[in-house]
N, C-alpha and C positions, 0 to 999 in steps of 0.2 A: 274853548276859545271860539270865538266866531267868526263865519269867514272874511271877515273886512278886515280883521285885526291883522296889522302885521308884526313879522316875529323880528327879535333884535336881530342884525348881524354878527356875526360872530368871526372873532378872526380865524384868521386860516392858516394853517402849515404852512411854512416857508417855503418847502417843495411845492407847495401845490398853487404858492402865489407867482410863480412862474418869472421873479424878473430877477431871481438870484439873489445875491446877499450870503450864501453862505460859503463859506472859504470852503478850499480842499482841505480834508484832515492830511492829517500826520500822516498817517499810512499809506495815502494818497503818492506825498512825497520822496516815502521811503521807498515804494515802487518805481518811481522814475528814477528816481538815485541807481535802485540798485540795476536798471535796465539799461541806463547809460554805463555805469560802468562794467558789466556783461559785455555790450559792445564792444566799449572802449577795451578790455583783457582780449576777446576774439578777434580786432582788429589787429592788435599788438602781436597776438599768435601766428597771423596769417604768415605776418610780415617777418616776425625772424625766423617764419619757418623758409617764407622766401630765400632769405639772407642764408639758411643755410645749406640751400638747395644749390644757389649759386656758388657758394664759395668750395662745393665741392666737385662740382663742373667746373670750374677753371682749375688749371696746373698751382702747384705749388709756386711761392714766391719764388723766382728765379735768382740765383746768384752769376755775379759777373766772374768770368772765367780768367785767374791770373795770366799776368803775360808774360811772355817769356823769349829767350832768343837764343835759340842753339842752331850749331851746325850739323848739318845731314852726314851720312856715311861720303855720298860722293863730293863732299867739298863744299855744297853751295852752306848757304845760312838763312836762317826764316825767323822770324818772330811771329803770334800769333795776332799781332796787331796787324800785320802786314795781309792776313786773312778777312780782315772785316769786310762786312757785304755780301760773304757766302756761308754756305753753312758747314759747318764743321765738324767730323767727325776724329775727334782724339784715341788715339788707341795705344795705351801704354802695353809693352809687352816685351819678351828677350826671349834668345835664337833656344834657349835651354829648357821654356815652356812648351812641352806638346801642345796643350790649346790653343796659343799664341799663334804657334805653326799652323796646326790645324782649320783656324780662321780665317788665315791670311788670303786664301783662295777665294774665298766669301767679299771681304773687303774689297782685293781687285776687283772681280765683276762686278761690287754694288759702284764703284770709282769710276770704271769703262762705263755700264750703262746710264750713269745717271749724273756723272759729274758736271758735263757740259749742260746738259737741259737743263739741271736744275741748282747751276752755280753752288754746287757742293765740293769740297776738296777732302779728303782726308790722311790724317798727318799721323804717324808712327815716332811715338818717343819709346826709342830703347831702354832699357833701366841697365844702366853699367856695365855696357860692353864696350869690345873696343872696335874703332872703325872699320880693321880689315874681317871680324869676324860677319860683322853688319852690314858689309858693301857686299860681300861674298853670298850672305843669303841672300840678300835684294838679286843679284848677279841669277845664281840662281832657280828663284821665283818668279822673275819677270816682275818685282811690284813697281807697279805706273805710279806709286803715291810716294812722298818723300819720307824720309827716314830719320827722321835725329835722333842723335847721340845727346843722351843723360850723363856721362863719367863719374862725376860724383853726386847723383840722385839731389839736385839741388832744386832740379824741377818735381820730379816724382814723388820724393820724402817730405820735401819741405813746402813749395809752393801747391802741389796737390798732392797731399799726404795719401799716396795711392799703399795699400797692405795687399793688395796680392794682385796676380797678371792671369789673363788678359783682365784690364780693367778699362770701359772706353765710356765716353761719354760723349750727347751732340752740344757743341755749339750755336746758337742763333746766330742770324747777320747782324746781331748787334753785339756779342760778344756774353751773350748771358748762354749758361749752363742748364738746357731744357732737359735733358734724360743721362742718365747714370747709371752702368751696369756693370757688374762682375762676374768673370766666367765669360765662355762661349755659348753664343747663341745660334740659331740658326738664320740663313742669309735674310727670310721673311720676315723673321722679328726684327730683326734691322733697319729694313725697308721700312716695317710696319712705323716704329720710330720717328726714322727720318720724315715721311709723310705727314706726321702730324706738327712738324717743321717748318718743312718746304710751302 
């Protein structure tokens, strides 16, 4: 060929014609598909694992604490509605229980030192004794905290199906049931309780 001659053009690869025209493949697609939903699954994970990191940092759903209205050993009479706005410690218990007995030391001083500062009260339902047996221990113990009389376990069996003593539990200043315990504890663990209350 001689050098004047020129040679035909020739078309060119589509890559190499540089203005596009060729679609993504399929694979192409399947790649973003499956990268989006990767995401999309790791994002969903984060999130109930959030959901159940929180629902296990907060207390259990609380229940509202039945109400009730009995009379004390020394005469007067309470209901626990008459209590809202403070916090409440219930302590079901009778003169026949060592532990009941045993506690009761604990209660008074957690009642003295903290009932005023920290608008707390708590209330003693005896389970089926009779007045002069229950005015007699209060008499006593010296207990600062009021006393009611159960007679025929209408509160303890039926409105809080209590199965054995000491059984107590706190109240909120709204009337719901934050902690529940059976047996004697020690006055700290009580405290420790109330605290997460108050």
């Amino acid at each position: 060929m001689g050098k004047g001659r020129m040679h035909p053009i020739l078309p060119q690869p589509a890559a190499a014609r540089g203005g596009g025209g060729r679609r993504p493949s399929a694979f192409f697609w399947v790649l973003v598909a499956l990268s989006i939903l990767t995401l999309t699954l790791g994002v969903w994970q984060w999130l109930a694992e959030r959901r159940t990191l929180a629902a296990q940092s907060r207390p259990a759903a609380a229940e509202r604490a039945p109400d009730f209205h009995l009379v004390a050993a020394d005469g007067t009479s309470l209901s626990l509605a008459d209590l809202r706005g403070q916090v409440v410690l219930l302590n079901f218990w009778a003169t026949w229980c060592p532990p009941c007995k045993a506690e009761m030391p604990d209660l008074a001083a957690l009642y003295r030192d903290y009932g005023t500062e920290h608008a707390f009260t708590i209330v003693g339902i005896n389970v089926q004794e009779g007045q002069a047996n229950v005015q007699a221990f209060a008499d006593q113990n010296a207990i600062p905290f009021p006393l009611l009389l159960d007679p025929d376990g209408a509160v303890s069996g039926k409105a809080y199906p209590i199965r054995s003593l000491p059984t107590s539990m706190i109240i909120d200043r709204d009337g719901y049931v934050r902690n529940m315990w059976t047996g004697q504890i020690p006055k700290a663990a009580m405290l420790a309780r109330l605290q997460q209350v108050w």
